[in-house]
C-alpha positions as CSV (number, residue, x, y, z in Angstrom):
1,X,-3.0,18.9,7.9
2,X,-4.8,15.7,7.6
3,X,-2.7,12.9,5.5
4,X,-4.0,9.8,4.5
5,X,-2.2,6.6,3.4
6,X,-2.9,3.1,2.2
7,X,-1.0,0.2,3.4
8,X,-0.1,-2.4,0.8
9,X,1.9,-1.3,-1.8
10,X,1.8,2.1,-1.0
11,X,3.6,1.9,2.7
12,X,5.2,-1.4,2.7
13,X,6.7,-3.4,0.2
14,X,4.1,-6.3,0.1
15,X,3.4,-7.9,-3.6
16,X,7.8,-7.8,-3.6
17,X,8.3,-8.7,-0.6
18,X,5.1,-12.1,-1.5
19,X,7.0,-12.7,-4.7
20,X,10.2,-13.7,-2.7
21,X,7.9,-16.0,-1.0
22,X,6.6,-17.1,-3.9
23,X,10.0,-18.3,-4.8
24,X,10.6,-19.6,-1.6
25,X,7.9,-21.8,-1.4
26,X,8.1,-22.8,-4.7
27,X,11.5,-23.5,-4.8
28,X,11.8,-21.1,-8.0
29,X,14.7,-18.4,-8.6
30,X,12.9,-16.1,-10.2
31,X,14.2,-12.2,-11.0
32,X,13.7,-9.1,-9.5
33,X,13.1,-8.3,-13.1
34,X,10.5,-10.1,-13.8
35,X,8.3,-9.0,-11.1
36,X,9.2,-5.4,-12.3
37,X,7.9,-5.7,-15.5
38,X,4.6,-7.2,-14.1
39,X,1.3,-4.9,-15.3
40,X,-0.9,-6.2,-13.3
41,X,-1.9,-6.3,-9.5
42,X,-1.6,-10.4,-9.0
43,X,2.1,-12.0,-9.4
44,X,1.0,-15.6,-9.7
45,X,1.6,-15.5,-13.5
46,X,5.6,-15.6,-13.7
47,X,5.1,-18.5,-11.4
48,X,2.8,-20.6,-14.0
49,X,-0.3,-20.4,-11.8
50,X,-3.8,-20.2,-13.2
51,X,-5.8,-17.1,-11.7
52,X,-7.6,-19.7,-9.1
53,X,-4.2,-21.2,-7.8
54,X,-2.8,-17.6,-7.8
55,X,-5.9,-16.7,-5.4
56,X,-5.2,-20.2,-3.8
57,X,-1.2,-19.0,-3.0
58,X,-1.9,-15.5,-1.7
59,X,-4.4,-17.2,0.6
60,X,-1.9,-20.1,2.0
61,X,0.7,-17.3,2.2
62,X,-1.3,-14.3,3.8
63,X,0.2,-14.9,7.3
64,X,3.6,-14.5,5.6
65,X,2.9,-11.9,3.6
66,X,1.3,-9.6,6.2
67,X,2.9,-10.6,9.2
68,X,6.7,-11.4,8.9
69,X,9.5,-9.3,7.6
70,X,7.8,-7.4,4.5
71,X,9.7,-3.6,4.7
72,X,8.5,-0.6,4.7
73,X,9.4,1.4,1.4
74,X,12.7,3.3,2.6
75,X,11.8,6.7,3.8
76,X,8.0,5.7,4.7
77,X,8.3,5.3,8.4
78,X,11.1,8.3,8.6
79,X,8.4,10.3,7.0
80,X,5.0,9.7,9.0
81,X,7.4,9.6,12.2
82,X,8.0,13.3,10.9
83,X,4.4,14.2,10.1
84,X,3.0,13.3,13.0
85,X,6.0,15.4,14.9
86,X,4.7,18.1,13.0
87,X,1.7,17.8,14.3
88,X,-0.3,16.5,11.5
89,X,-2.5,13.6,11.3
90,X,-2.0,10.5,9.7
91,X,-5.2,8.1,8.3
92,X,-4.7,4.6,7.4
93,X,-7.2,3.6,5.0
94,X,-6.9,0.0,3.8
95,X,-9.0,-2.5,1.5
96,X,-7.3,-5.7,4.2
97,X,-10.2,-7.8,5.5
98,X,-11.4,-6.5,9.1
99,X,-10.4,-9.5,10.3
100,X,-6.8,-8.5,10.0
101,X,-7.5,-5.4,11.5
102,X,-5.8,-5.5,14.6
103,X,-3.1,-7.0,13.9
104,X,-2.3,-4.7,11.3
105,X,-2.3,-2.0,13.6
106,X,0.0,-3.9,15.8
107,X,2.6,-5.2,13.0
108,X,2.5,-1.0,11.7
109,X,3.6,0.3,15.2
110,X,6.2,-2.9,15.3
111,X,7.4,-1.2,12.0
112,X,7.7,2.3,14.1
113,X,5.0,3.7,11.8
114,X,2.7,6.2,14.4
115,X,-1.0,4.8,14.4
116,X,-3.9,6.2,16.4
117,X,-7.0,3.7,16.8
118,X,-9.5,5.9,15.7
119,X,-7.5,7.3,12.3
120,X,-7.1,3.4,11.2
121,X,-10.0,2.4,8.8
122,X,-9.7,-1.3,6.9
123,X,-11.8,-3.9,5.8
124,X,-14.0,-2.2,2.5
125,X,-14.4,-2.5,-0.5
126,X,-12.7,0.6,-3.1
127,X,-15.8,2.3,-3.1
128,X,-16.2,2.2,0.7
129,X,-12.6,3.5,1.0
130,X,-13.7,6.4,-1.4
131,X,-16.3,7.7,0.8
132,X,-14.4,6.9,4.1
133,X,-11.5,9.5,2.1
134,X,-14.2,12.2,1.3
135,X,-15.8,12.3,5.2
136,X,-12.5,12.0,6.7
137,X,-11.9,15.6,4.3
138,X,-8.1,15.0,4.2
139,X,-5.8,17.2,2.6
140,X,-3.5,15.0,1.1
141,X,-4.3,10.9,0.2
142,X,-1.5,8.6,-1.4
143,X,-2.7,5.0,-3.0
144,X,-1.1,2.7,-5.1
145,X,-4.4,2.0,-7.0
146,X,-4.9,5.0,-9.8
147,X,-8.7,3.9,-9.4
148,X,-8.9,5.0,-6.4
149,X,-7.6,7.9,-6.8
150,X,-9.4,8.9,-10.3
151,X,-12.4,9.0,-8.0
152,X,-11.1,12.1,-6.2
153,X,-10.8,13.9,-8.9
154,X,-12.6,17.5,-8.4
155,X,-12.2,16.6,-4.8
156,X,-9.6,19.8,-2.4
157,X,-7.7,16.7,-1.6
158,X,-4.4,16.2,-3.3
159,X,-3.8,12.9,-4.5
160,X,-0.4,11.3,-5.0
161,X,-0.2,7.6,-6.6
162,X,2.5,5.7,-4.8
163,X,4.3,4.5,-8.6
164,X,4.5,0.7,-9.3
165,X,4.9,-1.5,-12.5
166,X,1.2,-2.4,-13.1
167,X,0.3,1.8,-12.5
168,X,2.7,3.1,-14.6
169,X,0.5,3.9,-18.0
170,X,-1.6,6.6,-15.5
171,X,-0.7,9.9,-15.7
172,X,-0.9,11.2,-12.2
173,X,1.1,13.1,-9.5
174,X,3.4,9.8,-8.2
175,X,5.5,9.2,-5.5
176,X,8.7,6.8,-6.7
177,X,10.6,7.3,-3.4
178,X,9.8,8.1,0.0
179,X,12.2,10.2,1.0
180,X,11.6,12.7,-2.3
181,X,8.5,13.6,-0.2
182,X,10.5,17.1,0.2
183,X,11.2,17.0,-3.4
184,X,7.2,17.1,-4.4
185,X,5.3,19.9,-5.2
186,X,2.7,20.6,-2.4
């Protein structure tokens, strides 16, 4: 079978993992809480940033963010490891910039997540990653962006949304943990 997986949010732990930095950085103690009940995408707004110095932030931070210690959702690794012992293949298919391509690829197989050059697509925009999905014909796809996925619809491929605060008003077959995957209904 032929899986496909977004990065960001879906994978790893990233806007969490930024809004620690966000403290960090900004000398703030912020709660877990807060970030929870967050409905949108951006998480400048707890922190009293306008959308420009939010966009400012993420930009100043990026290196962090991507690059550092951001985890994996627990079970996420465990699970493509498994996958790809099955002998399935695994897609990446992420909206990062190209330019952080590479490095991507190298931080994922730090992480112990199996990546194959030529099943790693990033740098487009949603409706690039859409057709990239269809021509790739993948059997399952799992996004944290309802979107995304909404776009699929009437598609053979089975979609899963990967559940966070700011998706959680979209009725869709979700993912909340990881290590359910044996739990779901194929």
């Amino acid at each position: 079978m032929r899986f496909g997986f977004d990065i960001d949010d879906t994978l790893i732990n990233l806007r969490e993992y930024a809004f620690h930095l966000y403290n960090q950085k900004l000398d703030q103690e912020l709660g877990l809480d807060i970030f929870q009940a967050l409905k949108t995408v951006e998480i400048h707004e707890p922190f009293g940033m306008t959308a420009e110095e939010g966009k400012q932030m993420w930009n100043n931070t990026l290196e962090d963010i991507y690059y550092n210690a951001c985890p994996a959702f627990p079970g996420a690794v465990d699970l493509l490891q498994e996958l790809e012992k099955q002998g399935h293949e695994i897609f990446y298919i992420t909206a990062r910039n190209q330019e952080h391509g590479e490095r991507t690829k190298k931080w994922l197989v730090e992480q112990g997540f199996p990546v194959h050059d030529e099943r790693f697509f990033c740098g487009m925009k949603d409706h690039e990653k859409v057709n990239i999905i269809k021509q790739l014909h993948l059997d399952y796809y799992f996004d944290d962006k309802p979107e995304i996925l909404d776009t699929l619809s009437g598609q053979s491929i089975k979609v899963y949304l990967k559940d966070q605060s700011y998706n959680r008003h979209v009725s869709m077959p979700r993912i909340k943990d990881w290590t359910e995957w044996n739990n779901i209904e194929k």
